[in-house]
N, C-alpha and C positions, 0 to 999 in steps of 0.2 A: 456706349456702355454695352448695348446688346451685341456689338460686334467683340468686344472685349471678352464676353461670358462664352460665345460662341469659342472661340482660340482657347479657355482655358477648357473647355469640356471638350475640345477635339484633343487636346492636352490629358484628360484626364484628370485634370484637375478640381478638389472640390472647392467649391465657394459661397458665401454668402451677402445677400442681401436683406439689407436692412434685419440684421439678427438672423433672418429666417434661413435656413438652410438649404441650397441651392447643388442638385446633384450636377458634378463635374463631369458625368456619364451621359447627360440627356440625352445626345445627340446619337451616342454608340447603341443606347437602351431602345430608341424608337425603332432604327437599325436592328435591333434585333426581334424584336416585336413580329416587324414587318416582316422579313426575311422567315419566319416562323411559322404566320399565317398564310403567307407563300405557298408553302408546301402543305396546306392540312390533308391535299389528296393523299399526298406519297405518304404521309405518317398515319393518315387512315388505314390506308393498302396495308401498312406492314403490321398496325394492331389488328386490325382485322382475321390478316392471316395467321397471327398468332391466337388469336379466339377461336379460332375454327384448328387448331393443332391441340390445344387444350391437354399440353402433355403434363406429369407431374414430378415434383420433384427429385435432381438427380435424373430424367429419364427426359428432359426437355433440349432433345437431339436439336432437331427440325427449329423452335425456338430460337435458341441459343445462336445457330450456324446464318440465322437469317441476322441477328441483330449483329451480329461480327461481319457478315459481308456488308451491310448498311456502313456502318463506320469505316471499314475498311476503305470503301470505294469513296468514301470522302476525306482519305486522306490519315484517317487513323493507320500505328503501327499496333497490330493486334497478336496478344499473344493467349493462347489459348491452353484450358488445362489447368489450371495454375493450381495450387491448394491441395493437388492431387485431385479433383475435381472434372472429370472429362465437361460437363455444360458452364463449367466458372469461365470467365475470361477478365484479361484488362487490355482497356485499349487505351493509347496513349500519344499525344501530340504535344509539339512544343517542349521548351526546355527551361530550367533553371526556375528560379522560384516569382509569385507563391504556384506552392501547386494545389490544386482545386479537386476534389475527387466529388464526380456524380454515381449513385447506387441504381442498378436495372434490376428489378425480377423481372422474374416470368414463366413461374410454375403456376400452375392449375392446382382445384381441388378436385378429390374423386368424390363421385357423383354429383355433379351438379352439371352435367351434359344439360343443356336448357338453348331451343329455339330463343331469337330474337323477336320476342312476341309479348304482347301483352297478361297471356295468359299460360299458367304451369303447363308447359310442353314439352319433354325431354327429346334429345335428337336421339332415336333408337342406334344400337352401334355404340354408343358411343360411352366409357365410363367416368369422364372428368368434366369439368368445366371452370370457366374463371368467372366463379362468386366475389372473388378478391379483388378483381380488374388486375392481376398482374401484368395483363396484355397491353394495357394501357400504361400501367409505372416502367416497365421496359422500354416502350418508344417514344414518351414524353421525354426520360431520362435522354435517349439517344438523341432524341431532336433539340434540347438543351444544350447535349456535350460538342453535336454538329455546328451548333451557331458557335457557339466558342471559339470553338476549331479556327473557323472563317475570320471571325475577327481576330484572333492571334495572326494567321496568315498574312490578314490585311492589314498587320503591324499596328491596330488597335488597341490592342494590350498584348502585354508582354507577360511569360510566364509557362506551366503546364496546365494542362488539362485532363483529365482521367474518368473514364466511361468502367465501372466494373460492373462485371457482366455476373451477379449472386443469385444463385439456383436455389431452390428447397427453400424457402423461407418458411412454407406452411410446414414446419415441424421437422424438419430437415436442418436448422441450425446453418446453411450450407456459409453465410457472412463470419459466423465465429470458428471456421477453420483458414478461411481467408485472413480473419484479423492473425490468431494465433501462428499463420505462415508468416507475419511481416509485412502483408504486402499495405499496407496502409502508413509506415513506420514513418514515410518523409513526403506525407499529406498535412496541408494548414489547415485546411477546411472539408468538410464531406457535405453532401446537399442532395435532400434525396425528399421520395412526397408519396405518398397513398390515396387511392382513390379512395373517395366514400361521397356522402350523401349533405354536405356543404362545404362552404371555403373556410379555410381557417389556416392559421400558421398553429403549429404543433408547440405549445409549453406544458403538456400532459404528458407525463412519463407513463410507460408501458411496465407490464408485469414480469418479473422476472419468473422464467419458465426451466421445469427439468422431467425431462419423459423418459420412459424406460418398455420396452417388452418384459414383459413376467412369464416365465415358460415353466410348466408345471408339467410334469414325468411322473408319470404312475405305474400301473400294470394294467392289461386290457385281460377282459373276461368275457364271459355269457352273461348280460344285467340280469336274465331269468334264471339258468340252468345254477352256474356258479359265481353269484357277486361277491362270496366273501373272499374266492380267488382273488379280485381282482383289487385295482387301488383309485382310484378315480382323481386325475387328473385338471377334472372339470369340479372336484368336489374343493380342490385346492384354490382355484381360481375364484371360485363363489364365497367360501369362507375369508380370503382377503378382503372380497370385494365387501362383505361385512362386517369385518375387524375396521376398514379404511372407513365406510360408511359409519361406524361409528367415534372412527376418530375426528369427523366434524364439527360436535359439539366443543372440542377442547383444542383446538389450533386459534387461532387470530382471524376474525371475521370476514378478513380482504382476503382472505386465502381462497384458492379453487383449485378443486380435484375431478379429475373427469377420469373415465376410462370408456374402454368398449372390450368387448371378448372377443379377439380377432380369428380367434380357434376355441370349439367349444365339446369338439369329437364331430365321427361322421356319421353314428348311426344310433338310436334310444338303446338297441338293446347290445351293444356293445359299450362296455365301461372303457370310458374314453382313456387309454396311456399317455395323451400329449392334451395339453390345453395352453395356450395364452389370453393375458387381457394388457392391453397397454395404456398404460396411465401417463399423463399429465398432472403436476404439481406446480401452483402457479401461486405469486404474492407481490405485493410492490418491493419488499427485499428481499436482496440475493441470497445475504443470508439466510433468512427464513424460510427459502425455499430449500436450500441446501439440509436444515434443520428436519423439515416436517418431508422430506423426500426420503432422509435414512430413516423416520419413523414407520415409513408407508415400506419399508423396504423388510424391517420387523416384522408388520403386522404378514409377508408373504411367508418369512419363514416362520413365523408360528401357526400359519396355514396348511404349509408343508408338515409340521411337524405331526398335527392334530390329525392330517387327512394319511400320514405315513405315506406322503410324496414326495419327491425331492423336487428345489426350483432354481435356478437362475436367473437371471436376467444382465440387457444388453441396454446401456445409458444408450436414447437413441439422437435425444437432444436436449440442450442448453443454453440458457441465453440470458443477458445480464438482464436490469431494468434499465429504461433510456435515460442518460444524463443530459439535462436539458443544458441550450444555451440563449440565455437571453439577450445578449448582442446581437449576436446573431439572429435571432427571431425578431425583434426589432426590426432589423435593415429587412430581412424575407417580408416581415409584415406590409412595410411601406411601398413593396414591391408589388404583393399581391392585390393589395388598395389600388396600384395602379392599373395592373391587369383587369379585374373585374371580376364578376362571377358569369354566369353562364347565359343564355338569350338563347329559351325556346322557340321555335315555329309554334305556328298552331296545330301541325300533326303531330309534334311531341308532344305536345302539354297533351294532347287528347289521350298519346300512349304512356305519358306519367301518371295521368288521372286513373287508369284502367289498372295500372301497375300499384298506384297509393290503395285502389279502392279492394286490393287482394289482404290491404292487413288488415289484423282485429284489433289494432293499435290505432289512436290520434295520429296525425301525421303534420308537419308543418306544411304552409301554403306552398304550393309547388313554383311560386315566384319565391322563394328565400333560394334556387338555387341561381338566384342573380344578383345575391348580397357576399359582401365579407364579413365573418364574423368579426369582431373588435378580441384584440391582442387579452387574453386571459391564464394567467401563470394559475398552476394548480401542479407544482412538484410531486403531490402527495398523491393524485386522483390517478393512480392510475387501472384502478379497474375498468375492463374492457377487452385487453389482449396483450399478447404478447409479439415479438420480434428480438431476430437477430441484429437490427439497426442498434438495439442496444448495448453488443459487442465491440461495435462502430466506434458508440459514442462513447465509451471509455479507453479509446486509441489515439480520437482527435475528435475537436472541438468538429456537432455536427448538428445540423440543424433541419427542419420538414415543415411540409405543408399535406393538407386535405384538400385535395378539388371535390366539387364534385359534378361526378361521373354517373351516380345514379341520381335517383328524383327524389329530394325532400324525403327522408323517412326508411327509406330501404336500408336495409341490415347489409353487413358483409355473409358472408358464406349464404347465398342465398338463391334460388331461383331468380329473383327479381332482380338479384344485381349482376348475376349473368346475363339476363335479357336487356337488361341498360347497355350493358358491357359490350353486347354487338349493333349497338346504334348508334347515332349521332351522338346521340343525348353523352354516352360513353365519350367519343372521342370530343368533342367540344372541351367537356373536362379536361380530358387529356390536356388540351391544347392552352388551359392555363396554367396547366403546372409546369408544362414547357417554358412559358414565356417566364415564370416567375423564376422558377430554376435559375433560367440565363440570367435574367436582372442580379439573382440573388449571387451569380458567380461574378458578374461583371461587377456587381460592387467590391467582391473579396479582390478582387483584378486591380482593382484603381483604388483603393483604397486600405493602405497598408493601418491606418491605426485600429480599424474596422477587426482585421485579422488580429491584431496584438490583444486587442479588450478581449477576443475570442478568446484568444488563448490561455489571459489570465485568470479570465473566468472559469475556464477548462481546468484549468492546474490548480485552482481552488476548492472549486467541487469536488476533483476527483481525490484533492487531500495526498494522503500518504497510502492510497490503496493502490498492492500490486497486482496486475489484473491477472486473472485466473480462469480460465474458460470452464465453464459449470462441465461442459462435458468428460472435462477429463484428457487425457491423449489419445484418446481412441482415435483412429481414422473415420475420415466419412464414411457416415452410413448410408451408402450409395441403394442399398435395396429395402432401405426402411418401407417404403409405397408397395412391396411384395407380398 
C-alpha cells in the first residue's frame, strides 16, 4: 500500500485514505521544503542587500536589477520594462498551461532609514527604509518561483511559472498598470504574501484606495510690506484641508482620509504662489471611494475659489479592494500549517523583547510568532490598508499569506519593523512564506480541480463587474516619491 501511495504522488496524483485526504504531492512538497532551506544563506545575502538599498518606488534601480539577475541565472527568461515601467519585470519559465503567477515588491518607505538594532537608530545618509519588509516579499517570492522552476525542469510538474517583478506598491499603484497593460490576462492563479507581525492565510480584504497632489497657484507678495497684493497658495491648501476635515463627520465610518502638505512656500514673509498637500481617500468599496474622492475634489476648488487661487491636481494612485478567494485560502492554509511559524534563538527573543518593550501598546507573547493563526473569513474587515494586489485579484483568482517577519506586535511603516527587517528574525519569516508560496503553487501544478473551484469562485464574486483602474489612463507616475 505504501509503495502504491508512493507511485501515485511521484505521479502527482491525489488520493485518499480511509476518507481522509492524502496530498498526491508529499513527496514533490518535502523536496521543495528542503531544497528552500538549502539556500537560506543566498536568499538572506540578496534581502539583505535589498535592505541596505532601501530605494523607493519607481526609483528601485539597484533592487529590481538584482532580483532579475537572481532569476535570470537560474534559468528564467526575463523581460524587463514591461507596463511602461523601467523597475517592473516578468520572468518566465516553462510552458503551456496552468500558469501560476508569483507577485515581488521591493520598494522602501521614505523615512524610515533604521539600523538593525533594538533601539530607534536612524542610518544618517540615508532617506528610506523598508518598514514594509518589501525586502523580504521580493526574495521569498523569487525563492518560491526558483523551486518551481527546478521541479518543472525536473519534469515534476508540468506547466508555467511567472515571477512579476511590481514596483511602487506604497502609493505608486505600480501592480494596476501592470494589470491594466494585460500582462496577467492568461494567468490561473496569482500567489503572493506580506510580511507582518504573525502567520496567517489572508481572507481580509484590503481598502480600496485613490490619492491625488492638489497644487494650489497663487501670487507671491511681501506677507509685511504688501499682502493684499498677493494670494496665498498656502491659504488654499489649508482651507481644503478644513472643508475635507469637516467632511468627516458625514462620509461612512470605514472611510480614511489622510493628507500631508508636501509644499507649504519657502519663507513666512513671502506669500507663498505655489502650495501642494496630497491626499489619500480610502474605504472597503471602490465605489465609495470613487464617491467621497470627487467630493474631497469640490471641497479644493471651493478653496481655490474662497482663497482666489487657482488648483489642479494629478490622480497619483488607485487601487481596487482585495477579492478574496476561499479555495484557494483553504489549500494555502493547509500548506502554511504545514510549514510552521517561526523558532527564535535566545538572542532573538532578547532583541524582540527590547523591540516589544519600545511600545505603549499590550503586545502578544513573543512565542505566538511560532503559531498559525486558524483560517478566519472576514470579507467585510477590511480596515487596515490598502494594495495594489487588489487590482490583481480582480484579473484572476489570487490568494496571500502573513508571515511573520517582525516580533509579535510590531506595526508595519515602522522603525521596529525595519530593524526586524535586517535580522534573522526578518528573513526566517521570509523563509515561510517561501516554502508556503511553493506548496501553495505545487498544489495549483497537480491539481486541476483545485484551479477550477478557483475560478468559479472568482467569476462569482467578480459578478458582472468590468474592471476599471481607479486611476484612470494616466501613465505611471514615475516621480510621485519627488
Amino acid at each position: 500500500m505504501k509503495l502504491f501511495l508512493s507511485i501515485l504522488s511521484f505521479m502527482g496524483v491525489a488520493v485518499s485514505v480511509c476518507g481522509q485526504p492524502v496530498s498526491g504531492d508529499t513527496v514533490v512538497k518535502s523536496q521543495a521544503m528542503t531544497e528552500i532551506a538549502a539556500r537560506y544563506g543566498d536568499y538572506k545575502k540578496i534581502a539583505l542587500q535589498i535592505w541596505d538599498y532601501a530605494e523607493v518606488g519607481y526609483k528601485e534601480v539597484k533592487s529590481s536589477a538584482l532580483l532579475q539577475k537572481t532569476l535570470a541565472d537560474n534559468g528564467f527568461t526575463v523581460k524587463a520594462g514591461v507596463a511602461e515601467i523601467p523597475t517592473a519585470f516578468v520572468a518566465t519559465y516553462g510552458s503551456g498551461s496552468p500558469v501560476i503567477g508569483i507577485l515581488a515588491e521591493f520598494d522602501a518607505l521614505p523615512g524610515l532609514a533604521q539600523q538593525a538594532v533594538p533601539e530607534k537608530a536612524p542610518i544618517e545618509g540615508k532617506a528610506a527604509g523598508h518598514g514594509c519588509g518589501h525586502h523580504l516579499f521580493g526574495t521569498a517570492s523569487v525563492a518560491a518561483g526558483i523551486e518551481i522552476k527546478k521541479l518543472i525542469a525536473e519534469k515534476k510538474l508540468k506547466g508555467t511559472i511567472r515571477v512579476y517583478g511590481c514596483p511602487a506598491e506604497e502609493g505608486g499603484s505600480g501592480k494596476v498598470y501592470m494589470v491594466r497593460a494585460g500582462l496577467f490576462n492568461d494567468v490561473d492563479v496569482v500567489i503572493h504574501w506580506h510580511p507582518g507581525a504573525d502567520n496567517s492565510v489572508t481572507l481580509t480584504s484590503a481598502l480600496a484606495n485613490k490619492s491625488a497632489k492638489f497644487r494650489f497657484h497663487g501670487l507671491s507678495a511681501h506677507a509685511a510690506a504688501a499682502p493684499d497684493k498677493g494670494r496665498s497658495a498656502l491659504d488654499g491648501v489649508e482651507s481644503m484641508d478644513y472643508m475635507v476635515n469637516m467632511m468627516r463627520e458625514h462620509v461612512p465610518q470605514e472611510t480614511r482620509i489622510h493628507y500631508v502638505i508636501t509644499n507649504g512656500g519657502k519663507a513666512p514673509n513671502v506669500v507663498p504662489d505655489f502650495a501642494e498637500v496630497y491626499y489619500y481617500v480610502r474605504h472597503p468599496k471602490k465605489e465609495e471611494v470613487v464617491r467621497i474622492f470627487d467630493w474631497v475634489t469640490k471641497a479644493a476648488e471651493g478653496a481655490a475659489m474662497g482663497t482666489q487661487t487657482k488648483v489642479d491636481y494629478e490622480v497619483i494612485g488607485g487601487t481596487h479592494d482585495l477579492l478574496l478567494n476561499k479555495a484557494l485560502a483553504d489549500a494555502m492554509q493547509q500548506n502554511l500549517q504545514r510549514v510552521g511559524g517561526v523558532s527564535y534563538t535566545a538572542e532573538e527573543v532578547e532583541f524582540g523583547k527590547k523591540i516589544q518593550a519600545s511600545f505603549t501598546y499590550s503586545v502578544p507573547a513573543i512565542e505566538t510568532a511560532g503559531m498559525v493563526k486558524p483560517l478566519k473569513e472576514d470579507p467585510e474587515g477590511g480596515i487596515g490598508g490598502s494594495t495594489d494586489v487588489g487590482d490583481v485579484s480582480y484579473a484572476v483568482p489570487t490568494v496571500g499569506l502573513v508571515a511573520a517577519t517582525w516580533v509579535p506586535g510590531t506595526p508595519a511603516h515602522s522603525w521596529q519593523a525595519t530593524a526586524c527587517g535586517g535580522t534573522d528574525i526578518g528573513i526566517k519569516g521570509m523563509m515561510v512564506a517561501a516554502k508556503t508560496m511553493a506548496l501553495t503553487a505545487i498544489d495549483c501544478f497537480t491539481n486541476p480541480v483545485l484551479v477550477s473551484a478557483a475560478k468559479e469562485e472568482f467569476k462569482k464574486d467578480k459578478g458582472s463587474y468590468q474592471y476599471q483602474a481607479l486611476l484612470g489612463d494616466r501613465k505611471p507616475a514615475l516621480n510621485y516619491r519627488d
